[in-house]
MDAnalysis code that builds the backbone (N, CA, C; Angstrom):
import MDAnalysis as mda
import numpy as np

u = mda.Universe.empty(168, n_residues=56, atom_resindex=np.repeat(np.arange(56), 3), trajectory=True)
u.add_TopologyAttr("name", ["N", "CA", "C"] * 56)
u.add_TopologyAttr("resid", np.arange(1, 57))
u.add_TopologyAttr("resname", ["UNK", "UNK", "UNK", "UNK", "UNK", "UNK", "UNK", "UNK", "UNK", "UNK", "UNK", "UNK", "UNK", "UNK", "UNK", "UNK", "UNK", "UNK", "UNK", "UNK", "UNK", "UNK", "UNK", "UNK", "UNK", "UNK", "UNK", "UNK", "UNK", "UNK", "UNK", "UNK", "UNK", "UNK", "UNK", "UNK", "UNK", "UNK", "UNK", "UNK", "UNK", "UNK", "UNK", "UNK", "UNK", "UNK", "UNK", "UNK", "UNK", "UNK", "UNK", "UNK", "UNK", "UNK", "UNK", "UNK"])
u.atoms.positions = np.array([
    [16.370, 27.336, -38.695],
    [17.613, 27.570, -37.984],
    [17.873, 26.360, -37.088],
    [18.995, 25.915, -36.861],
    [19.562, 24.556, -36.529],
    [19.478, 25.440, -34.570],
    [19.369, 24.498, -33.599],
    [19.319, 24.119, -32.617],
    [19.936, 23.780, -32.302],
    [21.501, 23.772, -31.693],
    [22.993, 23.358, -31.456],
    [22.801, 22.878, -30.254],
    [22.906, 22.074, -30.108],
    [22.853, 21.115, -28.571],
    [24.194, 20.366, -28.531],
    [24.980, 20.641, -27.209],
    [26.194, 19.887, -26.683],
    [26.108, 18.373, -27.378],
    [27.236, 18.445, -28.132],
    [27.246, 16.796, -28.581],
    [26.514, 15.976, -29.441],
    [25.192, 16.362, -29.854],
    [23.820, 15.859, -30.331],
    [24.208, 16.645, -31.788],
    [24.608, 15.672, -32.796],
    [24.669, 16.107, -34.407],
    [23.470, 16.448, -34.768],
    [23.378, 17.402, -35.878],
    [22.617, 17.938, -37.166],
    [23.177, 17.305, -38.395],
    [22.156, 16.802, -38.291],
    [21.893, 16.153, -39.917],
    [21.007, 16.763, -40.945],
    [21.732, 17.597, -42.160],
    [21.118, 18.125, -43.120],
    [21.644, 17.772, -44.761],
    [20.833, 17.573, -45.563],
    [21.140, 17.502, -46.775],
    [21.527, 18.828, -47.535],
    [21.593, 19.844, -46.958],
    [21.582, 21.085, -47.637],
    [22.975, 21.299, -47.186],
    [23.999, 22.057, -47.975],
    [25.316, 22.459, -47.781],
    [25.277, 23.329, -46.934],
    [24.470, 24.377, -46.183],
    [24.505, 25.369, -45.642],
    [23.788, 24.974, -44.351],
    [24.154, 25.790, -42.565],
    [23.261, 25.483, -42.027],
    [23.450, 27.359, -41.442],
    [22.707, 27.641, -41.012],
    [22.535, 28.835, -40.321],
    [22.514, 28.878, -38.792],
    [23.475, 29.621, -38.119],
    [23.801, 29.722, -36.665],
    [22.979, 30.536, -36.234],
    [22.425, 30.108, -35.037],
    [21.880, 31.628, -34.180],
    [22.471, 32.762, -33.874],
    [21.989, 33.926, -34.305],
    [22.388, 34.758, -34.221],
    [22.610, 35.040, -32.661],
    [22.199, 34.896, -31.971],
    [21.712, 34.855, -30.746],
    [22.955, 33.856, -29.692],
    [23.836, 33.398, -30.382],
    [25.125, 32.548, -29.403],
    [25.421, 33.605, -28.714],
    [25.731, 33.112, -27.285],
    [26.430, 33.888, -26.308],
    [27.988, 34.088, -26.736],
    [29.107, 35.213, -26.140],
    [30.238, 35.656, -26.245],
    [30.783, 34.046, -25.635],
    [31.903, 33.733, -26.356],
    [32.482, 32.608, -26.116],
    [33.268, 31.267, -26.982],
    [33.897, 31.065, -27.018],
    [34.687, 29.860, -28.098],
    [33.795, 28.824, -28.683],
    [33.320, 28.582, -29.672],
    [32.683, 27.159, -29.800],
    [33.563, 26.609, -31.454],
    [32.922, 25.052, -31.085],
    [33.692, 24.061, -31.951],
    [32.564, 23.095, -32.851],
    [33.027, 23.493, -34.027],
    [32.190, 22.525, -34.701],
    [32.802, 21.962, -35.716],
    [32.259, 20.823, -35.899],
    [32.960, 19.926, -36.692],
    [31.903, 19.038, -37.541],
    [32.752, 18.895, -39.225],
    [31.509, 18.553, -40.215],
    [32.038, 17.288, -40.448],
    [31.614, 16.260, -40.872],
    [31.260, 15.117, -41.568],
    [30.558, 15.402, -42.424],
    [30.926, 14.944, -44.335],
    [30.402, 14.752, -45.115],
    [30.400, 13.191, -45.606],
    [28.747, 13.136, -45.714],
    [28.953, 11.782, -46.345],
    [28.346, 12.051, -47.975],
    [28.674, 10.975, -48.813],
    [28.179, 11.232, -50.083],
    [26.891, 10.124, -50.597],
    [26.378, 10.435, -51.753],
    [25.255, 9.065, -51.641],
    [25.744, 8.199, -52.083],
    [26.935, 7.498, -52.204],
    [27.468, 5.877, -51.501],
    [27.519, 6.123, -50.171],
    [27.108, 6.841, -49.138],
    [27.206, 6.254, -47.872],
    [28.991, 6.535, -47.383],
    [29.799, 7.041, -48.288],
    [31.041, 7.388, -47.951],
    [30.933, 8.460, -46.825],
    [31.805, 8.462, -46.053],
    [32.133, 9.589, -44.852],
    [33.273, 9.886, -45.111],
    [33.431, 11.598, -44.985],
    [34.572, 12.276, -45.314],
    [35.126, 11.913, -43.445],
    [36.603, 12.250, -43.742],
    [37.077, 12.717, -42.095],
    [36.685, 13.663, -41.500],
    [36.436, 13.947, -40.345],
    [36.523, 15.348, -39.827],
    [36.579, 16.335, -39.992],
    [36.381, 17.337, -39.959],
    [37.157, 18.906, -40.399],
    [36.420, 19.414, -39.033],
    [37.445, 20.289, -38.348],
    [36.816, 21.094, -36.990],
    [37.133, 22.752, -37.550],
    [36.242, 23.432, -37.459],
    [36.185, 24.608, -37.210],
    [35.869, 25.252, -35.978],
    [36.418, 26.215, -35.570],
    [36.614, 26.907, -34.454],
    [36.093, 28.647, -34.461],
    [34.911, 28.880, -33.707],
    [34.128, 29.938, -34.056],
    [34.502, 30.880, -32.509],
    [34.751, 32.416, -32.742],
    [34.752, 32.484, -31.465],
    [33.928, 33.878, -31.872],
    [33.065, 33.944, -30.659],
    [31.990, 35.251, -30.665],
    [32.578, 36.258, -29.656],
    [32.558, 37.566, -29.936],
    [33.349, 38.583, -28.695],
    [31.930, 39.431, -28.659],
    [32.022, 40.183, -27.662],
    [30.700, 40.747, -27.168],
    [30.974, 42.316, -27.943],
    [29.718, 42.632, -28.111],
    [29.663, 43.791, -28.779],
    [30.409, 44.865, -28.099],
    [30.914, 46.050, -28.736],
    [31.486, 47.044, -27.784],
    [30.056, 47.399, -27.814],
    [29.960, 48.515, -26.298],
    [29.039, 49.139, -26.041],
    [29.127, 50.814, -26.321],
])
């Protein structure tokens, strides 16, 4: 399971990464870069995740 730290990229060769289940209630932003093996970099793409707190 990936370790999301403010600002500090994950770099994985695998198409998939798995979020903590465990994120606090709150907006977060992530954004992918694909590169290919020429070393090409795709643009940007931002996705926008937002977690709401469980009803009780």
């Amino acid at each position: 399971m990936a370790q999301f730290r403010l600002n500090q990229p994950i770099e994985t060769r695998e198409p998939t990464v798995v979020v903590d289940a465990g994120l606090a209630p709150g907006t977060y932003r992530f954004q992918l870069v694909v590169v290919d093996a020429a070393g090409n970099e795709s643009r940007p793409t931002v996705a926008v995740l937002v977690i709401s707190e469980r009803p009780s």
